[in-house]
N, C-alpha and C positions, 0 to 999 in steps of 0.2 A: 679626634673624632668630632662630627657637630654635635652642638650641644642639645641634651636629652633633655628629658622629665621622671624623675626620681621621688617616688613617694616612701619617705620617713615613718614609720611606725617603730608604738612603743611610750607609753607614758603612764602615769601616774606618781613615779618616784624620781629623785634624779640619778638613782641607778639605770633606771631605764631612758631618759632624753640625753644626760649630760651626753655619753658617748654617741649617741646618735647625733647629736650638733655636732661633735668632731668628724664626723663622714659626712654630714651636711656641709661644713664649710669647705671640706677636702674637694667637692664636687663640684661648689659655687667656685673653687679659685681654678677648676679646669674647664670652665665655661656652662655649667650644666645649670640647670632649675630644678630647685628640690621645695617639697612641701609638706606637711607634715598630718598628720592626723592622729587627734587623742580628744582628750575631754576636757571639758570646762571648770575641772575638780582638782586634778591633778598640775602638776609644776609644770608640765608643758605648757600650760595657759599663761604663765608667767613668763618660761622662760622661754620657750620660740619665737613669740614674737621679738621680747626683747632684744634676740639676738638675728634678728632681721628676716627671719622667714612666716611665710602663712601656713597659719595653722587652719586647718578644715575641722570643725566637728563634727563627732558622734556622742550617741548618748550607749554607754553601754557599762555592767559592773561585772564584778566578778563572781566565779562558780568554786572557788576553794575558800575552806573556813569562814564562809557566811551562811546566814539565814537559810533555810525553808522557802522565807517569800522569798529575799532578796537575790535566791537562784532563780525563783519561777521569774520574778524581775527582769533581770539579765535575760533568759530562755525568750523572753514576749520583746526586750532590745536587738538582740541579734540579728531576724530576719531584717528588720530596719535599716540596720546600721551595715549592714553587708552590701544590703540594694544601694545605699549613697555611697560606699566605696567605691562601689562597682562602675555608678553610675560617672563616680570621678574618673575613675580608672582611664576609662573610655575615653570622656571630656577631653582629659588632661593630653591624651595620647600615653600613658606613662608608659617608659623604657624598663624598667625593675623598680621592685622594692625593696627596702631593708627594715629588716624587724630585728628590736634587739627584743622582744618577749614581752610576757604580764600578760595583764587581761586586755588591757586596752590594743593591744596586738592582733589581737582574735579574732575581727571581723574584716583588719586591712589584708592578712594573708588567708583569711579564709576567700575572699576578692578576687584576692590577686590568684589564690588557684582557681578558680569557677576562669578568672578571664584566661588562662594562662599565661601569664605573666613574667617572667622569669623573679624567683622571689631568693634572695639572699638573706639568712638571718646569722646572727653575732648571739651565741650561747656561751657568758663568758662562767659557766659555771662548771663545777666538776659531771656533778648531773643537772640533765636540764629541765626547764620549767615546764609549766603542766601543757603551755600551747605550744613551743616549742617539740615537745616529745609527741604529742599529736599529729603534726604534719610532718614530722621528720623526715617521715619515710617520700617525700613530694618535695623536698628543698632542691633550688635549683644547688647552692652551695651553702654549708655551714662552716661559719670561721669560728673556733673553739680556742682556751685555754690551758684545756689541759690534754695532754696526749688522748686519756681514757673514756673522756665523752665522745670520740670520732665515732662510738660503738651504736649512737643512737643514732644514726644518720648513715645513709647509704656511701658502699665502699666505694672511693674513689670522690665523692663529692665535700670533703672536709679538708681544710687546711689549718693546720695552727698559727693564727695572726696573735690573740692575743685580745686582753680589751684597751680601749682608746685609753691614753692617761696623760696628762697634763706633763710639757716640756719638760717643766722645773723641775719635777720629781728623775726624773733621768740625766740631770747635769748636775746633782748631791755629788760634792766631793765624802769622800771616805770621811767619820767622825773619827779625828786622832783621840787618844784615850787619854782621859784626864784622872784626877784624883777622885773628885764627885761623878757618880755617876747616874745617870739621866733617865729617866723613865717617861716617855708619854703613854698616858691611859686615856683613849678616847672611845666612846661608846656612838661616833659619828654627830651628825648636829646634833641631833635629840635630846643626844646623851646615854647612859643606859642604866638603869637602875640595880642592875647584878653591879657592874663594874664601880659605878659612884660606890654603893657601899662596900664593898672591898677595898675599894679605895682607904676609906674612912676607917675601916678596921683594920689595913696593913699600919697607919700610921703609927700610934704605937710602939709596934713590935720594930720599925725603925729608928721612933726614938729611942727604945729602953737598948736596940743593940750597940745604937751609935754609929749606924752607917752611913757614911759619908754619901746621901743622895737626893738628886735635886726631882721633886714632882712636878709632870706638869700633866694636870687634869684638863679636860673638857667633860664638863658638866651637863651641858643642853641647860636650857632656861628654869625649869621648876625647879631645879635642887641646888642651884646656884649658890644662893645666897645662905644659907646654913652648912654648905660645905664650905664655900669658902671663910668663914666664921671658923667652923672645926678645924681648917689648916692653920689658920692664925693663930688660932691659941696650941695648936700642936709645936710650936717652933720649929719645925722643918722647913727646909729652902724649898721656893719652887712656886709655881703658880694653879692658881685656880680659875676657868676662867670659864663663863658659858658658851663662847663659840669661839673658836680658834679662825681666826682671815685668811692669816698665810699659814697654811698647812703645811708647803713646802719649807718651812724656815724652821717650822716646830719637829718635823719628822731631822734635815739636818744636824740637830742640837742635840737628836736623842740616841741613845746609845739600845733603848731597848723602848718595842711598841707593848703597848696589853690593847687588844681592840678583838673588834668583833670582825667576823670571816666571809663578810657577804665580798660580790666581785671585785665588786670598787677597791676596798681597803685591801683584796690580795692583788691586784693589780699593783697597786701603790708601793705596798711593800717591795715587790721584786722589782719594778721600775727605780726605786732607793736601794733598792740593797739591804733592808734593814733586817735583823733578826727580829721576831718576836713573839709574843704568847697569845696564842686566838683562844677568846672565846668564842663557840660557835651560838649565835643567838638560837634556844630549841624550839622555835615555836614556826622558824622560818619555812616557806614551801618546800615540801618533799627533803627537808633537814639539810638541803642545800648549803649553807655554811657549815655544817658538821664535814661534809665530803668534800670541801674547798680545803679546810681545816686540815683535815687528814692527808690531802694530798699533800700540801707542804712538809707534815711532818713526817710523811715517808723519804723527803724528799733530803730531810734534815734540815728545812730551813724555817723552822717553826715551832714550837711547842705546843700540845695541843693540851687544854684545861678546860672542861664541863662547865655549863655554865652553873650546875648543881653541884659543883665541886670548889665555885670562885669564891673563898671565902680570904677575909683580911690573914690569916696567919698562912694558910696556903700560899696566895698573893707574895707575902713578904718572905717565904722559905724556895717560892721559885725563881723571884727575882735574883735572890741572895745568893741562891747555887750558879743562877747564870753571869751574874759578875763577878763571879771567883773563877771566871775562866775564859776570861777575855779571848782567848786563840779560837777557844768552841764558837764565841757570842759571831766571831771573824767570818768562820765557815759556813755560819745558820744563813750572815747576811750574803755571799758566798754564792750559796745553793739560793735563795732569794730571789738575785737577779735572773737564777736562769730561768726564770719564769715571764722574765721580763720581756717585751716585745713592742720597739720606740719605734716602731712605722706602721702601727695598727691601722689608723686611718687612715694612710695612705695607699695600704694596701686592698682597704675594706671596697675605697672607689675603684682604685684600679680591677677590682675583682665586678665592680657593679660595669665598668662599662664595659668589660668580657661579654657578660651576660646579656646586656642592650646590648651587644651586636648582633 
């Protein structure tokens, strides 16, 4: 088809652009022009450009667990920030949009319905976010991850694609089972301060059982340096480390994840195959990693642990039960992958230029 005009929405975190670059390039390598809109706050402002598209701004925040003002804030950026969508819209000629959600979301699809537009959004969550559920019932299409979100979105307009994930993560050979066995705890870049100290307090009850197990932490930058201090003098194998590069190398090596259940890291999981133990962060919108969480472990490919419940002796009697049964650890990764879905972004285009026709 000739090449269109696609407008990207969706930023503030890089849950929210990473995947949206992977449908942006999908669509730049079938001929198309894509562009993006978000704020000058958020990773978009880094990373869009970086990765070769224009980014347009708006000034706009968000209307969940903030301020008083800082809703009336938002309420008085809206009408604003909708009229320069709008007025791009037009501009631009644009063919569809895609919105993977957030706040920064909310004034490109509020836009794009006022023009009608055809508007496709990626909900890779069990349940969806707060502007997602709002317009639901107007999506021209929503690509979901898991069977049970299709319910927010009209019948017949949902497919299950999946969210965008990184090659690497899908070409993991199986971990053959070794003697030591592997555990990565990451709490994502940041880090997380439930998991760090669990961390810290499982060691211990490792050493004193004498189980043969190699840690590999990701700490995020603040707690770095005094955790990695407390592993050293713990004598345990294994690493500490504040940001992990290759993700894909560290997820290969481990036999067992401990992470938190936002989309990204359950995408990732079933894209590897890995078994592991979510915690679901509880503060997150509409508890969203709790219902991500849960889905897997219905699913069997998961363990599900409170983040009010993640304590060091916990931590080291769950691990302990799931490497005494290696065949179980086999099935969790198993059921994993079936969650997995390695043509997300190519199907995300192929569904955008459905739409622009």
């Amino acid at each position: 088809m000739p090449g269109k005009v696609f407008l990207m929405a969706g930023g503030g975190t890089g849950g929210h652009v990473i995947p949206a670059l992977a449908v942006a390039r999908e669509l730049k390598r079938r001929g198309h022009d894509v562009f993006f809109v978000g704020t000058d706050r958020g990773v978009e402002a880094r990373l869009v450009p970086a990765a070769g598209f224009q980014l347009e701004l708006i000034r706009i925040g968000g209307l969940k667990r903030v301020s008083a003002r800082q809703r009336l804030v938002t309420l008085g950026q809206l009408p604003w920030s909708m009229a320069r969508v709008f007025g791009l819209l037009r501009r631009k000629r644009t063919a569809a949009v895609f919105s993977m959600g957030g706040f920064v979301a909310g004034p490109p699809v509020s836009a794009a319905l006022m023009a009608r537009t055809p508007l496709v959004v990626m909900e890779p969550n069990a349940v969806p976010g707060f502007t997602n559920r709002r317009i639901g019932r107007f999506v021209t299409r929503a690509l979901v991850s898991f069977p049970e979100t299709s319910r927010y979105f009209p019948v017949g307009r949902t497919e299950l694609t999946g969210l965008t994930v990184r090659e690497e993560f899908f070409a993991l050979p199986p971990k053959p089972r070794e003697a030591v066995f592997t555990v990565l705890v990451t709490g994502g870049s940041q880090g997380s301060r439930t998991l760090n100290r669990a961390a810290r307090e499982s060691w211990v009850f490792f050493q004193r059982a004498g189980f043969p197990i190699r840690f590999m932490l990701q700490t995020g930058k603040p707690e770095f340096e005094s955790l990695a201090a407390e592993f050293a003098a713990s004598g345990l194998f294994g690493e500490v480390l504040p940001f992990i590069d290759d993700m894909p190398a560290a997820f290969r090596s481990a036999d067992l994840l401990v992470c938190r259940s936002g989309a990204g890291a359950v995408a990732e999981l079933a894209a590897a195959g890995k078994p592991s133990v979510l915690v679901p962060f509880p503060f997150a919108a509409d508890d969203h990693q709790l219902r991500n969480a849960e889905a897997l472990e219905r699913a069997g490919a998961a363990k599900l642990l409170l983040d009010r419940d993640c304590t060091g002796a916990k931590l080291f009697e769950t691990v302990q039960a799931l490497a005494a049964d290696r065949d179980a650890l086999d099935r969790m990764g198993d059921s994993a992958r079936r969650f997995a879905h390695p043509q997300a972004a190519e199907r995300a285009a192929q569904i955008l230029e459905e739409v622009a026709r």
